[in-house]
N, C-alpha and C positions, 0 to 999 in steps of 0.2 A: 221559508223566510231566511233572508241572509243573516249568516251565524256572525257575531262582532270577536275578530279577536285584536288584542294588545300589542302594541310595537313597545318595545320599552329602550330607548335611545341612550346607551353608554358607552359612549366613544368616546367622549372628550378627557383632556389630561387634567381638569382642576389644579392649574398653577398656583391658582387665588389663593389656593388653601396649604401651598408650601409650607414647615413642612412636617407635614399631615400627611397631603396629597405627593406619593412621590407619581414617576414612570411607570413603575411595577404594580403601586398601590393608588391608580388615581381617583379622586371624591367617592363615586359612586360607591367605592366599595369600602368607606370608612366609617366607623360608626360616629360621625360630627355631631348629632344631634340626641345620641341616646344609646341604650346599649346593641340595637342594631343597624348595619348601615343602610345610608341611604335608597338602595337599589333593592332590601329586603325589604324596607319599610314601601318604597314601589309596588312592590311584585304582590304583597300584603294587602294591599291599598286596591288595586284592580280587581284580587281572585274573585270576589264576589257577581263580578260582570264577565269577567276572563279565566276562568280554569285557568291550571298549569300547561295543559295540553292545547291552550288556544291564546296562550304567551308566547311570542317570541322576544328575544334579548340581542339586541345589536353592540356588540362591543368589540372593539380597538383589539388586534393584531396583538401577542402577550396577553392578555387577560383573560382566556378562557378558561384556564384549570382554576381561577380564583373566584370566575361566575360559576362554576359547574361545585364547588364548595361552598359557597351562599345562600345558591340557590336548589339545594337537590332536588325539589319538585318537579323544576323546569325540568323536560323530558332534551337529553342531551343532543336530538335532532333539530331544536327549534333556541339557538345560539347560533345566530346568525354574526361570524366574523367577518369587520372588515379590514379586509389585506391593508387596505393602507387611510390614513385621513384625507377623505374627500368632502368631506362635511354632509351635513343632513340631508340634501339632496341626495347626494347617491346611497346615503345610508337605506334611505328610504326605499330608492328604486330598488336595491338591491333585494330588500325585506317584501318590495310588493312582487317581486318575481317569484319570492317563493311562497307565497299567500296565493299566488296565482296558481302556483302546479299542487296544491294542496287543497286549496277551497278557492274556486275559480268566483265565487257569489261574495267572497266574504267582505264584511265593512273592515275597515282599519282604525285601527283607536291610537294613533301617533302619541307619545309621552317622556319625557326628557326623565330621565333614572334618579335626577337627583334634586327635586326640588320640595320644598315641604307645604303639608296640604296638614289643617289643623282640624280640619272636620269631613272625618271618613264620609261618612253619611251624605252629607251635603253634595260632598265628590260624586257620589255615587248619582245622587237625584239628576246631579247637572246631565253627565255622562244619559242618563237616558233619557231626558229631557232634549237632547243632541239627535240620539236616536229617532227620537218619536219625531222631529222636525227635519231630519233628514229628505225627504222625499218630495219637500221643498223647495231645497239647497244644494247648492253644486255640493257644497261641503259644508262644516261646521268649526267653527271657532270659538273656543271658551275664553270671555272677557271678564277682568278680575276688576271690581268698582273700588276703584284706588279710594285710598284711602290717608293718604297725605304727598304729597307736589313735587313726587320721586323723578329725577332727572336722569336716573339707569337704567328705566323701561320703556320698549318700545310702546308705543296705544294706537289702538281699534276704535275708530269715528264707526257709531252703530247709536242711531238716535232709533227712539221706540218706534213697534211701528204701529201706522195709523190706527188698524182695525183690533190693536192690541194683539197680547199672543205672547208665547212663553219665545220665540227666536226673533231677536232684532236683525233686521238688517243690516250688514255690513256695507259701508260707506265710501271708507281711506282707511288706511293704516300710515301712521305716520313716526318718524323717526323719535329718537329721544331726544326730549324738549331739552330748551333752558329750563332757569327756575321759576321765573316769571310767565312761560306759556303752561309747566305742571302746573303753577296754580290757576289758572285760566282753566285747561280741564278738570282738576278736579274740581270746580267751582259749577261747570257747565253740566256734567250728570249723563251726558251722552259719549263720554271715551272713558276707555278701558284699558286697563294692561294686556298688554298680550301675554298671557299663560304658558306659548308654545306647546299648546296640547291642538290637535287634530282630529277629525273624524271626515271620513267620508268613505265611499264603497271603493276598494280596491279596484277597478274598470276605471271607476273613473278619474282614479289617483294616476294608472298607468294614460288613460286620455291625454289627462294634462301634461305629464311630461311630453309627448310626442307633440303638444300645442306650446308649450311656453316653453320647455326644454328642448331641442329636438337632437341637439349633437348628446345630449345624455340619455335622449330614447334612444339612438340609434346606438351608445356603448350598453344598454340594458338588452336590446337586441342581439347581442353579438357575445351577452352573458348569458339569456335564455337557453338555449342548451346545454348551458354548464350544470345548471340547477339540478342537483340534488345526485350529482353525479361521482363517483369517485374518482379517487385517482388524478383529479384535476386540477387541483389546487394552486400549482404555476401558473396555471392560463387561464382562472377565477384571478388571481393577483397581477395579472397583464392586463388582463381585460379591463379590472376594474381600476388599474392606476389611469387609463387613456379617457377618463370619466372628467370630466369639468369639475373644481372646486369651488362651487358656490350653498348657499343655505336654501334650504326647504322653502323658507321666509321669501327672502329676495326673486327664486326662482319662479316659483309658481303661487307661494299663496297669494303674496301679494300684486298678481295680473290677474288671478282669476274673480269675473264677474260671477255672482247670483250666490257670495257664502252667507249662511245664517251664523249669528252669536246669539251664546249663549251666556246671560248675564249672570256670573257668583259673587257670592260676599264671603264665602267662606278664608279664614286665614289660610294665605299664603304667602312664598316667597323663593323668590328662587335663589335664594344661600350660595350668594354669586361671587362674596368675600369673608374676612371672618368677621368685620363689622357688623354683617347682613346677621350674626345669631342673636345680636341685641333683638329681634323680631321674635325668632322662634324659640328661645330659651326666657325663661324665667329670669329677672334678675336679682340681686340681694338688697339688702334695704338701701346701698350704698349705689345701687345699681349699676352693681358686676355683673358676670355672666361670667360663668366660670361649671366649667368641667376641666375636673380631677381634684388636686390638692391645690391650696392656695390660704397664705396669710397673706390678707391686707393691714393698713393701719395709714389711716387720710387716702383712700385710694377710692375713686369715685369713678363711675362710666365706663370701668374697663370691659374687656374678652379677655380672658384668662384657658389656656387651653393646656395643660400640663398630662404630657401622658405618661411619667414616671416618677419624675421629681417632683420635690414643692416650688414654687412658683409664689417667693413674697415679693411686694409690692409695698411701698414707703411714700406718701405724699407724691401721690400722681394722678394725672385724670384721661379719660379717653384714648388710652393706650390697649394696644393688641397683645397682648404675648404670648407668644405659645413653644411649648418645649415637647416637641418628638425626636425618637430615633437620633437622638446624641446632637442635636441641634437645637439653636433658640432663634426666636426671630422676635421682635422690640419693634412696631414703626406704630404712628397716627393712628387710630381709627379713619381719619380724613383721608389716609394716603393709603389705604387697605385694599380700594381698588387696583392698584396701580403695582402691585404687588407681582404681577408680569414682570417688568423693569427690574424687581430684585432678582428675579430667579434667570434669566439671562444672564447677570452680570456674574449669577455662580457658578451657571453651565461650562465646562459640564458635571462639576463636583453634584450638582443637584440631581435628583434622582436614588 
């Protein structure tokens, strides 16, 4: 039987989360949510489907002596770096190539390092509930049944299917709504957030690329001999810059016909700004949210994020603030996404 193992996707910088999230320290490896971070509460969240020895960890060029302290479980051959940001497509290709000289049968469990999942359990049922419907489906998509008219997530058209059955059919995928089409879907019962979580058997992850990718099968081609090789590490980092920068998503999930979804309700979210912990943290009677120290007095609706000082707050509402590593940062909640724009204008002081 083909063995499942974990892709666990920590590439990306978490601007959003300035600054928390610096270059050297980005989201993945911060503790935002609790006393461990993100990418442990990940690695945590899988082992029960995935041993340590059938995890692999995709992360960003600099970050390996901070993933290999995190995480000592993970056995130090299966920290897959990549040389440069080419986004989730080549993340991917890179990880199935070496899935492929290791477990030529094995399924892939694609998963983003840093998003929050409130009910382990549930996780888990979906995830083999994925499994067992596999053999169905090209592949598998976990669809999250929104739960209020959010205009940040992409959604998966997957209406039930006739004969019933634990995998809906996947339909469209369509971009992030206005506010007036989120509430249309959630109102309709048949779209879903997209999760950004993955399954399908490695063969056929590499198929696709060579179908809907092919200038990126053919730089995956031209890394397959580098794999697992010493000594090579310049011309793994040649190779993989001449790779196309586009997403998993765009690339291939979204062309490829015959995926099954998998419908969840468990709480989630992908902690995409520091607005987004109003979701996954608790608030106070005044409904703050607030990790570390913090006096309020009339202060209502904030994110309070203070990692050494106290952080008071006087007659305010739906303010962000947060104080790390000798900086503060003060905007919106409203303007929290957009939180890129500030960190540009500090570059390169930021980091």
């Amino acid at each position: 039987m083909p063995r499942l193992w974990s892709v666990i996707m920590a590439g990306g910088r978490g601007e959003r989360f300035w600054p928390l999230s610096t270059r050297t320290l980005p989201k993945p490896f911060i503790p935002l949510l609790g006393p461990v971070t993100l990418i442990q509460d990940t690695a945590a969240r899988i082992e029960p489907l995935t041993p340590p020895e059938r995890t692999l960890i995709s992360i960003g060029a600099g970050h390996y002596e901070i993933a290999r302290r995190q995480l000592p479980r993970i056995p130090e051959g299966n920290f897959i770096v990549e040389p440069v940001g080419r986004d989730t497509s080549a993340c991917l290709g890179l990880c199935a190539l070496h899935l492929e000289k290791r477990d030529p049968d094995a399924v892939m469990l694609a998963l983003p390092a840093d998003h929050y999942v409130g009910d382990n359990a549930s996780f888990i049922r979906a995830i083999e509930t994925g499994l067992a419907g596999l053999d169905a489906a090209t592949g598998i998509v976990f669809g999250i049944r929104p739960t209020r008219p959010e205009t940040g997530y992409g959604y998966i058209l997957a209406p039930p299917p006739e004969a019933g059955g634990a995998i809906w059919p996947v339909e469209d995928f369509v971009e992030k709504p206005d506010a007036g089409t989120a509430a249309r879907y959630l109102a309709d019962g048949g779209y879903f957030w997209n999760s950004g979580m993955f399954l399908w058997p490695n063969r056929t992850l590499l198929g696709l690329f060579r179908e809907h990718l092919p200038e990126t099968s053919e730089g995956l081609d031209r890394l397959r001999p580098l794999i697992g090789r010493d000594g090579v590490a310049g011309e793994v980092r040649a190779r993989f810059e001449e790779l196309p920068r586009i997403s998993i998503d765009f690339g291939i999930v979204e062309k490829t016909p015959g995926l099954g979804l998998v419908p969840v309700s468990f709480p989630w979210d992908d902690i995409g700004n520091w607005a987004s912990l109003d979701r996954a943290l608790s608030p106070d009677a005044a409904g703050n949210v607030v990790r570390g120290r913090h006096t309020a007095v009339d202060s209502t609706g904030c994110v309070v994020y203070a990692q050494s000082a106290t952080v008071a707050t006087l007659g305010v509402s739906d303010l962000v603030v947060v104080e790390a590593y000798g900086k503060v940062l003060v905007c919106s909640k409203a303007k929290a996404a957009e939180l890129k724009r500030l960190v540009a204008a500090l570059a390169p002081e930021e980091g």
